[in-house]
C-alpha positions in Angstrom: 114.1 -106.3 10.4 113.1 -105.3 14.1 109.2 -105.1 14.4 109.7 -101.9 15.9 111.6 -100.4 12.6 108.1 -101.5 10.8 106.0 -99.8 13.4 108.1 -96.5 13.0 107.6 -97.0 8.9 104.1 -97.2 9.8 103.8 -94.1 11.9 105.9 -92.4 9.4 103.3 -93.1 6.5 100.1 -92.4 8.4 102.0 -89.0 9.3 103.6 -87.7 5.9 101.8 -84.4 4.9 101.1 -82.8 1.6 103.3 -80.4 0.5 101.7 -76.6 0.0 103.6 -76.4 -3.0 102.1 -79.3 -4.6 99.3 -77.9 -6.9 97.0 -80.2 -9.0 99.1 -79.8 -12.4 97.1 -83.0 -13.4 93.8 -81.9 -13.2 91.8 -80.1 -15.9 89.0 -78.2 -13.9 88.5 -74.6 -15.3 88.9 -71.9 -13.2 85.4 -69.8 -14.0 84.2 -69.1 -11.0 83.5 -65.6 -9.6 82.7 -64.2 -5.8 78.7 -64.1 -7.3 79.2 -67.6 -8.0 80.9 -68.9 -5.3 78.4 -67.0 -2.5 75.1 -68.1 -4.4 76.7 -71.3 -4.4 77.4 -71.6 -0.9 74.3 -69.4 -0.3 72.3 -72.6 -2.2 74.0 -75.3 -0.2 72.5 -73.7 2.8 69.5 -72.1 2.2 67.5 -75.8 1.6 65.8 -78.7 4.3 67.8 -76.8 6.6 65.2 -73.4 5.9 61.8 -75.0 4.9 61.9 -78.5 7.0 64.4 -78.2 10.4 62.7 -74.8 11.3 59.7 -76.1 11.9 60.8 -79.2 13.7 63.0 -77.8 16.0 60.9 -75.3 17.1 57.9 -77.9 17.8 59.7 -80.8 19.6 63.3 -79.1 20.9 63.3 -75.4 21.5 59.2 -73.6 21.0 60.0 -69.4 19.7 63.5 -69.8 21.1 64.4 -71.4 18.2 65.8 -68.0 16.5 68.2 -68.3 19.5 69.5 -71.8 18.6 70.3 -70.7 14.9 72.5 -67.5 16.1 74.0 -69.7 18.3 74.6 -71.9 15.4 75.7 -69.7 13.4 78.3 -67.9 15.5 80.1 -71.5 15.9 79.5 -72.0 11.8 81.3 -68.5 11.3 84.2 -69.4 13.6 84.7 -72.9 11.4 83.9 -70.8 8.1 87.0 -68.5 9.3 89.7 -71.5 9.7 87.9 -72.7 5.9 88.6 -69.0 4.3 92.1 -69.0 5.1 93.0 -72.5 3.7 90.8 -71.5 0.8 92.6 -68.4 0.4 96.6 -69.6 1.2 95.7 -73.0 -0.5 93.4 -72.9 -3.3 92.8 -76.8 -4.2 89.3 -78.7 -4.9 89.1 -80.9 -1.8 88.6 -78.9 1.4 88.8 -80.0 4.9 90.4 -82.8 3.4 93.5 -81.5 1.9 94.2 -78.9 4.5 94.4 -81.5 7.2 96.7 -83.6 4.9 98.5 -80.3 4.7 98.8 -79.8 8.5 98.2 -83.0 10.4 99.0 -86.1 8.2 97.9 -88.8 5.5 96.1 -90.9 7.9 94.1 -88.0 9.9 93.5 -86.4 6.2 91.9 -89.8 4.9 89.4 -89.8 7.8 88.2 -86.6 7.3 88.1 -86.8 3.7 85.8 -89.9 4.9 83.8 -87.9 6.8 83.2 -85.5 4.1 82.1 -88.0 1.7 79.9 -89.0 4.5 78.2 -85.6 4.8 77.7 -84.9 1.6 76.1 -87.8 0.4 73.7 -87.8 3.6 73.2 -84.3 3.0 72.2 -85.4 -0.9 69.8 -87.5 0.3 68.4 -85.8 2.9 67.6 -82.8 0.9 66.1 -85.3 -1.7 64.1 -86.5 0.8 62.5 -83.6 2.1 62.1 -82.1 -1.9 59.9 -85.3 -2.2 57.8 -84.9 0.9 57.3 -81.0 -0.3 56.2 -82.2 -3.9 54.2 -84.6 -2.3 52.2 -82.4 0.2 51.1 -79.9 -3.0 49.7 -83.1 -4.5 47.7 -84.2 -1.5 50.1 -86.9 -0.6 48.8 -88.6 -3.8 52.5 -90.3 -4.3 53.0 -91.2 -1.1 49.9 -93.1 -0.9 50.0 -94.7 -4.1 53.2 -96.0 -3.5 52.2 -97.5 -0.1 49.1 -99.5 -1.4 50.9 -100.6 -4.5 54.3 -101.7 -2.9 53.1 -101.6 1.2 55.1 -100.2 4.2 58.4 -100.0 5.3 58.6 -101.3 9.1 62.2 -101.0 9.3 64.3 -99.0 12.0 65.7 -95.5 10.0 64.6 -96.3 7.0 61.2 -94.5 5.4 57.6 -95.9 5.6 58.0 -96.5 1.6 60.5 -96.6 -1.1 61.1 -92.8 -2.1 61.3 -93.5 -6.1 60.7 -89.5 -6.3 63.3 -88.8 -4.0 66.3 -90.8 -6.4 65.1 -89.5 -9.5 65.6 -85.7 -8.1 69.1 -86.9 -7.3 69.6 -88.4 -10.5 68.5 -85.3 -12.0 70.8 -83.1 -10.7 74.0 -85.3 -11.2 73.3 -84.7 -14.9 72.7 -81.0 -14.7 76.3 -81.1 -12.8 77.9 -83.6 -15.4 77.5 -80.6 -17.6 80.3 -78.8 -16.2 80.5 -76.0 -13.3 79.4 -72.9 -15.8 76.1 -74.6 -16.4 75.2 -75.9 -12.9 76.5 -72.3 -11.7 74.0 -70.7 -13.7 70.9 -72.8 -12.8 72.1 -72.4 -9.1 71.7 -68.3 -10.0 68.4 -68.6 -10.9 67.1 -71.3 -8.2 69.1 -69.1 -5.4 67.7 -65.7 -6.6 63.6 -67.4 -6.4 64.8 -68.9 -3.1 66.2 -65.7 -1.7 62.8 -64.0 -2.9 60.6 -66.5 -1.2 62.4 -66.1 2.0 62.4 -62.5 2.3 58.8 -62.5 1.4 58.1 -64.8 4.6 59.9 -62.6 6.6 57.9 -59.3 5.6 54.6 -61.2 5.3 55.1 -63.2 8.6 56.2 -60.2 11.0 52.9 -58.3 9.3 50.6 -61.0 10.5 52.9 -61.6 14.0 50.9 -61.9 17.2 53.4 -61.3 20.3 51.4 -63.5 22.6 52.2 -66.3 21.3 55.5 -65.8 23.1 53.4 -65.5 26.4 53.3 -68.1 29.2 49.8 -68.7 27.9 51.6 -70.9 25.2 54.7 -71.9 27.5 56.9 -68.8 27.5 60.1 -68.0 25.2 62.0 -71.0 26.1 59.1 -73.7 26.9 61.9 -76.3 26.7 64.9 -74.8 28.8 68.2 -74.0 28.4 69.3 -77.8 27.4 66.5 -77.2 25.0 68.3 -74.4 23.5 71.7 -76.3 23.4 70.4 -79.2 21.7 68.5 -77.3 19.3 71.7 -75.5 18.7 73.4 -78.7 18.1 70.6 -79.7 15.5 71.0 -76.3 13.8 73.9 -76.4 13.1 72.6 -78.7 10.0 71.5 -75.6 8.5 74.7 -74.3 7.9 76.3 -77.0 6.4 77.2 -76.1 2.6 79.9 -72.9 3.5 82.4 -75.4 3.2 82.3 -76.0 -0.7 83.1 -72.5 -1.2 86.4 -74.2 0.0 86.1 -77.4 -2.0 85.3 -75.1 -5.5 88.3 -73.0 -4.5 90.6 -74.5 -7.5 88.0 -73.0 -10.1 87.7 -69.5 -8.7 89.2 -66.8 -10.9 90.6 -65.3 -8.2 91.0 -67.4 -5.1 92.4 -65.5 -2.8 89.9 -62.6 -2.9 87.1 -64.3 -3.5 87.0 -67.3 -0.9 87.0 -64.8 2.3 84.6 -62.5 0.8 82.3 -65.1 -0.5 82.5 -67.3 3.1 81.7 -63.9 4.9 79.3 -62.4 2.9 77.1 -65.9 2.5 77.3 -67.0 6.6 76.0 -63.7 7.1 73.4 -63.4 4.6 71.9 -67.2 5.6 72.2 -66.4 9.4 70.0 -63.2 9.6 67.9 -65.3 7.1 67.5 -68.2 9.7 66.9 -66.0 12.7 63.9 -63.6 10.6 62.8 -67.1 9.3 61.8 -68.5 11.9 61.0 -65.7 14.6 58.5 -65.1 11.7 57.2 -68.3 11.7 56.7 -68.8 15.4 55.0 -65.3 15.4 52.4 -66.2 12.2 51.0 -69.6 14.5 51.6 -71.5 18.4 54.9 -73.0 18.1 53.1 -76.1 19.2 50.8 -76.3 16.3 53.6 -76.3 14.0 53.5 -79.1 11.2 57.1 -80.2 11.3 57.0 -81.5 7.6 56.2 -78.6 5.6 56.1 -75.9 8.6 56.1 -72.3 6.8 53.6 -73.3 4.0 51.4 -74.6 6.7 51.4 -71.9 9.2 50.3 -69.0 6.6 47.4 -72.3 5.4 46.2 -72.0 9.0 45.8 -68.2 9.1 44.2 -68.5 6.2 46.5 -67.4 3.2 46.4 -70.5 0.9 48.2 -68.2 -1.5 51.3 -67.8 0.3 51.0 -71.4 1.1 51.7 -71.8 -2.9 54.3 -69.5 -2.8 56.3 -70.6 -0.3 55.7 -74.2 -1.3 57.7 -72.8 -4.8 60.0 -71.3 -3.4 60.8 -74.1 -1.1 61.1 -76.6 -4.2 63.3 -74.1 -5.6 65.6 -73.7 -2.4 66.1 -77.0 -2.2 66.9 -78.0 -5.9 70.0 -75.4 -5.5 71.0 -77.6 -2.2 70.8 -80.8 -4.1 72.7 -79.0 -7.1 75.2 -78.1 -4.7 75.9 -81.3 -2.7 76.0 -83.1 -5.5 78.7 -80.3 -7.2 80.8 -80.8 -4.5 80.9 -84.3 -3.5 83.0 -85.6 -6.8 85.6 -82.4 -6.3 86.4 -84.1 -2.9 86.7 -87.9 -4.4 89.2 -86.2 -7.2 91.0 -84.7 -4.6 91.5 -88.2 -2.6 91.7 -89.8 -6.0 94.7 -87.8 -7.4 96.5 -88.4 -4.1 96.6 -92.2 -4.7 94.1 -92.7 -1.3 90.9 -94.3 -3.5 90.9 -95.8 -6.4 92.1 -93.6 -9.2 89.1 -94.1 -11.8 87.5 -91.6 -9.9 90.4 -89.1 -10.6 88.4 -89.1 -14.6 88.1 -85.6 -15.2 86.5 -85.0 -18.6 88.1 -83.1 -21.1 85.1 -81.5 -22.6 82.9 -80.7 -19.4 86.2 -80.3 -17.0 84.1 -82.5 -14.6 85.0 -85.3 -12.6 82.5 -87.5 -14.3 83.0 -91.4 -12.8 83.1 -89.6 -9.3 79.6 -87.9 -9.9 78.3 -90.9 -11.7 79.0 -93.2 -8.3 78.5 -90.1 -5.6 75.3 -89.6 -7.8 73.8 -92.8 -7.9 75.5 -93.4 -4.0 73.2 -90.8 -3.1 70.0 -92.0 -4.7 70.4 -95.1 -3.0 69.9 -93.8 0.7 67.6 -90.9 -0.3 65.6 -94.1 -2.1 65.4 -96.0 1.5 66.5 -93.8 5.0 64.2 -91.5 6.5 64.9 -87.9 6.3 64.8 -88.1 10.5 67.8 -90.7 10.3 69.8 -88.7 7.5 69.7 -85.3 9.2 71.3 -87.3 12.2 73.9 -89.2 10.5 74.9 -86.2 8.9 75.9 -83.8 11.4 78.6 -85.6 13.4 80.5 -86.0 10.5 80.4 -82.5 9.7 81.1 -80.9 13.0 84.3 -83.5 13.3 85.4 -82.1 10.0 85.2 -78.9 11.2 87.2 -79.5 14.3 90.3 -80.6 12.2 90.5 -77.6 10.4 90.7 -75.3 13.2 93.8 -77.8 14.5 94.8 -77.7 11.3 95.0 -73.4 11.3 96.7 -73.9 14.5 99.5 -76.2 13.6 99.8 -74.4 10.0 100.8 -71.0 11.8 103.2 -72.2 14.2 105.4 -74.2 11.2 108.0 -73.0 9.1 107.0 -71.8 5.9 107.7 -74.3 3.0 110.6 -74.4 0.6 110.0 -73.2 -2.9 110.2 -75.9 -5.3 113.0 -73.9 -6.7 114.9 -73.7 -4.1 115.1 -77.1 -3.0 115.7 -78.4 -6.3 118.9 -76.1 -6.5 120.0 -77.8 -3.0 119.4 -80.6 -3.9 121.4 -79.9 -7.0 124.3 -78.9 -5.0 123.8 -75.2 -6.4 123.7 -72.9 -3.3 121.2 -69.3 -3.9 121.7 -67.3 -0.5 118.2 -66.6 -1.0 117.5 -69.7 -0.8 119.3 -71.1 1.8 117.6 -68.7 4.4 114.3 -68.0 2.8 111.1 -70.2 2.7 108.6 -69.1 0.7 105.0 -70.5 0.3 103.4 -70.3 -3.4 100.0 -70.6 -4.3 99.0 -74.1 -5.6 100.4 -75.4 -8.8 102.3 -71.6 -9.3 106.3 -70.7 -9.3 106.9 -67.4 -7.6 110.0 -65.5 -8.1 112.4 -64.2 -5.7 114.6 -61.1 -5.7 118.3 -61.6 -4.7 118.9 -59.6 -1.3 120.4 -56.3 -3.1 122.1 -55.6 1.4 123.1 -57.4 4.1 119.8 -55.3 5.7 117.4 -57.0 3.3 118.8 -60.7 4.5 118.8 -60.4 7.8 115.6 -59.2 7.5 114.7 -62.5 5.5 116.8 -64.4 8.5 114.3 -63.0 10.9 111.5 -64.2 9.1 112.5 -67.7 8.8 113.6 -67.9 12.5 109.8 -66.9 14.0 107.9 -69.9 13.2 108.1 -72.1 16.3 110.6 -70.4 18.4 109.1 -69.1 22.0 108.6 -65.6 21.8 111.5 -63.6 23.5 109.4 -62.3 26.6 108.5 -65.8 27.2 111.6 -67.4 26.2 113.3 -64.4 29.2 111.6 -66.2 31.6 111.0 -70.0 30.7 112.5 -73.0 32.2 114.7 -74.7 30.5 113.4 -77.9 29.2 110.2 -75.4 27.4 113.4 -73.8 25.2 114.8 -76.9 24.6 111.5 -78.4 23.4 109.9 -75.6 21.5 108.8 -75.7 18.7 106.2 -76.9 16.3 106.4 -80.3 17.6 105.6 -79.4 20.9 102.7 -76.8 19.3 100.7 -80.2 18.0 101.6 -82.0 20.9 99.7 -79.1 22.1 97.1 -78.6 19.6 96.0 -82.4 20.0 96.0 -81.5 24.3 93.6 -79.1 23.4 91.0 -81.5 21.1 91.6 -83.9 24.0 90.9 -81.1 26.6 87.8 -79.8 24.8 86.8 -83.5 24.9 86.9 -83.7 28.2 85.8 -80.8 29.3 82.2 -81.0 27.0 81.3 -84.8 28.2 82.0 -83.9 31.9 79.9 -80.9 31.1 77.0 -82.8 29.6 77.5 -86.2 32.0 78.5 -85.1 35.6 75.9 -82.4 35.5 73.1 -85.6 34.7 74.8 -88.0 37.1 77.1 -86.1 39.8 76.2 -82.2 39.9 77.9 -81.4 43.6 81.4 -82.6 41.3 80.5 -80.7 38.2 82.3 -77.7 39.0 85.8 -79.0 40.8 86.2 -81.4 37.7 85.4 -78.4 35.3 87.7 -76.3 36.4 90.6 -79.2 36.7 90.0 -79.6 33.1 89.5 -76.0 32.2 92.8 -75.6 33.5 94.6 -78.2 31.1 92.6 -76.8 28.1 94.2 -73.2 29.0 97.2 -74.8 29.7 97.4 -76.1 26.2 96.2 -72.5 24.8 98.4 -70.9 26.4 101.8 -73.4 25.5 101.0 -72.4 22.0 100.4 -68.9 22.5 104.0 -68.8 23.9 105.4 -69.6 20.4 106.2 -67.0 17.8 103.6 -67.4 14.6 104.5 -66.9 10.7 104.8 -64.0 9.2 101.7 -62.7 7.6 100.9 -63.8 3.9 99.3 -61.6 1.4 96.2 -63.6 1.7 92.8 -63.8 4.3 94.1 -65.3 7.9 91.8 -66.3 10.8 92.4 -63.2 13.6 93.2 -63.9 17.1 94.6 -67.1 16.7 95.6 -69.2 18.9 92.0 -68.5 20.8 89.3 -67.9 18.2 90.2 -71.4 16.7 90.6 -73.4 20.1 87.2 -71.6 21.1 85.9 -72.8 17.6 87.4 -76.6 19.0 85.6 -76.6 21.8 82.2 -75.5 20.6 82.3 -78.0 17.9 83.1 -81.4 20.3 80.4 -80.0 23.0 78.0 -80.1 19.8 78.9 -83.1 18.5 78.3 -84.7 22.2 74.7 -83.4 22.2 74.4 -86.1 19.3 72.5 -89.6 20.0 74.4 -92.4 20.9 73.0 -94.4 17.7 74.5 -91.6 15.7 77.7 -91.8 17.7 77.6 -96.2 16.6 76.7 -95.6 12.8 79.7 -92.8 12.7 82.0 -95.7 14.1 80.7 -98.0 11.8 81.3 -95.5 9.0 85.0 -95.0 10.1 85.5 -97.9 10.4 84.8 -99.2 6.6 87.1 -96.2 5.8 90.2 -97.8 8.2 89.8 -100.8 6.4 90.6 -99.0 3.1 93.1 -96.8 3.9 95.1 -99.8 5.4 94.0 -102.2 2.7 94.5 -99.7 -0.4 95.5 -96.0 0.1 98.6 -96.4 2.3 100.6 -98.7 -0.1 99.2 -96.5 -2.8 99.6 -92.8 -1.8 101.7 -90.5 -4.1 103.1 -89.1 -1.1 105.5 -91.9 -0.5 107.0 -90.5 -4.0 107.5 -87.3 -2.9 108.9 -87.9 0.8 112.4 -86.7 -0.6 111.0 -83.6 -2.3 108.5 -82.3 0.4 110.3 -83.0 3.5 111.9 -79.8 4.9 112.7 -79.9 8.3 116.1 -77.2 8.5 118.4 -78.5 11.0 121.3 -75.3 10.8 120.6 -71.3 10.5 123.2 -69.8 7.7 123.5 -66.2 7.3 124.1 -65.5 3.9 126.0 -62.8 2.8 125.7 -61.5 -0.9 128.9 -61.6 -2.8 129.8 -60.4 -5.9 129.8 -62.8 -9.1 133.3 -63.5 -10.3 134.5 -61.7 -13.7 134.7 -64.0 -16.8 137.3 -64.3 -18.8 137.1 -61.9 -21.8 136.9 -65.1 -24.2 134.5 -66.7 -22.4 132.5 -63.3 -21.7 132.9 -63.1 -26.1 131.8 -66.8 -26.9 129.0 -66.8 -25.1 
């Protein structure tokens, strides 16, 4: 065989999707989960290190009082990511997130990474919030554990990892994989109760802190609002963004919701907006209570009200910090193994980690090794080196799934299952030949015949939108656009505008370091290709809406979402930048090595593939009489 018919196998693999009608008949999770259990969860995931530990250390080394600023701007690029996640969560309810919507979208290959990625924040995530629980614990003791573990065992001296071996840190971990290995009813309830203390702490720092505010301390006497700048701002931002990591297993607990469809958007929504007005009060209080430069970065809210004073609410917020960050851990390490069954039961990993327990409805091998994978770096890294490691993955996450929306809504709506199987069959429904219909996972939906010739044409109609120009533009185009639209030529465009966004962010962040007097021609030069881009897929006519939660003003509200996230991700280190290659790398090496020769999707390529090549138009005919003797038998 010609090499080049192996290299167009091999871009075929890497590119077969998922099929949205594939649900996860195999798996045995429950479905138990409420919008009061999915919000306090995602409410827990966020409201952690993030509240009690980055406040404090953003505000003293990046940003001084304008750290409030950093977390709204945070937060409105969060919310436009938690959009694109409520929608796949809603359309596509299936425990895996990011990862299975990009496998839905934008292929096998693309999907693997960030399923990588995912892995990657969550279990830096684990054992960054281990880490910081530790240091908390530690400081109400007097640093007694710390420095008995240092003059028994001596000091780390090597780069990223701690000054000692965090033995506190991996049993907290440990911990909470077994509260989780009792299934999601029981970790949802302890999450209640840590959330509801957590939510009380915080809201007493905000009423307590704003009563002892002093205003000057946003005066020049103490270096203004913004002591650090505008890039101060933007890198804080880019930090902050930390905090609101955790939205997204609303999205990866989707398959156990009672009611998916409802629940994800209102959860997502409700959550982002509780946690954002909690981050701003947080810490405009806490730069209010004491100088932003007197701030102690390691336990920075107990500490300032210590200072003024009030060892009482020192001890209370100390608690309630504890209690904040036990419902992170609790939800990390909830979420994590959901994501490995996902990858699991698609044939990518190794399939012991698909085990889902009969008894608990857990994914128990894939907690046990996320668990103890966890305990591992919280036992060594420093919580500096985890918070870092953590956020590039995350924010490239993110950028897939807003492609992702954007490629979703510009392609044909899938087959049923029942349709195809009667094509394939050789049994012809006129329903079906002209109607695609998406189900929810794992479900058969019903279809009514077409009862007029009215009722399919309209169903014609539908099925001709996705991917065709729409009519004003298509009045006016050349002729090579009609020839070429559709939704190839919409990821074509899609991936112009990740490349774009790209482009546009590192000349941003480099020409205005280097070459300033060529910052702006070359901005605009590259602003115009990203609009270019937006506006290509504008031009092309969208799905029809579902009866489900969708992103609004698509194409632009995701793109803008795009472009945000890459110009964060570039205000990362360049270390973080080399470990994240490393990372992806390890992942290449077991995709190519393991998941492509083993991926179920190579089974279904018959099944799943629908790509219509001819437009009938059905009319509805009437069914022929049957003999009387027939008509009796039967």
């Amino acid at each position: 065989m010609p090499p080049w018919h192996h290299l167009s196998r091999l871009w075929r693999n890497i590119h077969r999707q998922k099929s949205m009608n594939s649900g996860p008949a195999t798996l045995n999770l429950r479905r138990c989960l409420s919008t009061v259990d999915l919000t306090l969860l995602s409410l827990g995931a966020m409201m952690g290190a993030g509240l009690y530990v980055l406040t404090g250390t953003v505000a003293k080394y990046t940003t001084g009082p304008a750290v409030s600023v950093s977390f709204a701007a945070a937060g409105a690029v969060a919310f436009m990511a938690a959009l694109c996640f409520a929608e796949f969560g809603a359309r596509f309810p299936h425990t895996g997130s990011a990862y299975v919507y990009t496998y839905v979208s934008a292929g096998e290959f693309w999907a693997f990474l960030i399923g990588w990625n995912i892995v990657l924040e969550y279990v830096v995530g684990g054992a960054s919030v281990a880490r910081a629980w530790s240091g908390y614990l530690d400081a109400l003791t007097g640093f007694h554990i710390r420095n008995g573990t240092i003059s028994t065992l001596g000091r780390w001296n090597v780069p990223y990892f701690g000054d000692f071996p965090d033995f506190l840190a991996a049993g907290f971990v440990v911990a909470c994989t077994l509260f989780v290995a009792c299934g999601a009813r029981v970790s949802a309830t302890i999450n209640h109760l840590l959330a509801a203390v957590s939510l009380a702490t915080a809201g007493f720092v905000v009423i307590f802190g704003f009563i002892l505010a002093k205003p000057e301390y946003y005066g020049q006497s103490y270096g203004g609002f913004a002591p650090f700048g505008v890039s101060g701002v933007l890198s804080g931002t880019a930090t902050c963004f930390y905090a609101y990591v955790g939205f997204d297993i609303i999205a990866t607990s989707s398959w156990e919701a009672n009611d998916p469809r409802r629940s994800v958007p209102i959860a997502t929504g409700l959550s982002l907006c509780i946690v954002g007005s909690i981050y701003i009060l947080v810490s405009a209080a806490l730069t209010l209570v004491v100088p932003w430069s007197d701030l102690e970065p390691s336990a920075a809210l107990a500490d300032a009200f210590g200072k003024r004073g009030y060892h009482w609410a020192s001890i209370i917020v100390s608690v309630g910090s504890l209690c904040a960050m036990s419902t992170a851990e609790l939800s990390g390490v909830f979420a994590l193994p959901r994501v490995l069954l996902a990858m699991a039961e698609d044939g990518l990993i190794f399939p012991f980690l698909g085990y889902v327990s009969e008894r608990t409805g857990v994914p128990a091998i894939a907690a046990l090794v996320s668990g103890l994978l966890t305990a591992m770096l919280a036992f060594c890294l420093s919580l500096e080196a985890l918070v870092q490691f953590m956020s590039i993955g995350t924010l490239l996450a993110y950028t897939f799934v807003a492609a992702s929306v954007l490629m979703l809504r510009y392609q044909p709506l899938q087959k049923s299952s029942s349709a195809r199987d009667s094509d394939r069959h050789g049994t012809r429904n006129p329903t079906s030949t002209v109607h695609c219909l998406e189900l929810r996972a794992g479900e058969i939906a019903s279809i009514e015949e077409p009862v007029s010739y009215a009722d399919t044409h309209e169903l014609i109609a539908l099925e001709k939108i996705p991917g065709n120009l729409r009519p004003c533009i298509a009045a006016i185009a050349p002729s090579w656009l009609v020839r070429y639209a559709g939704p190839r030529l919409v990821n074509a465009a899609v991936a112009g505008l990740v490349a774009m966004s790209t482009l546009l962010a590192a000349l941003c962040l480099l020409l205005s370091w280097q070459r300033p007097e060529i910052l702006a021609p070359c901005t605009v030069l590259v602003g115009l290709g990203f609009i270019a881009c937006l506006g290509l897929i504008w031009a092309h006519e969208m799905q029809p809406g579902v009866d489900s939660f969708q992103v609004p003003l698509v194409p632009f509200l995701p793109a803008l979402s795009i472009l945000c996230n890459v110009a964060l991700m570039l205000k990362l280190g360049m270390h973080t930048w080399v470990r994240l290659g490393v990372w992806v790398l390890v992942g290449v090496i077991i995709y190519f090595g393991y998941g492509i020769r083993h991926s179920h999707a190579g089974d279904k390529d018959h099944l799943t593939s629908y790509s219509p090549k001819a437009r009938y138009v059905a009319f509805p005919t009437l069914a022929p009489q049957s003999p009387p003797d027939e008509a009796g038998s039967s």
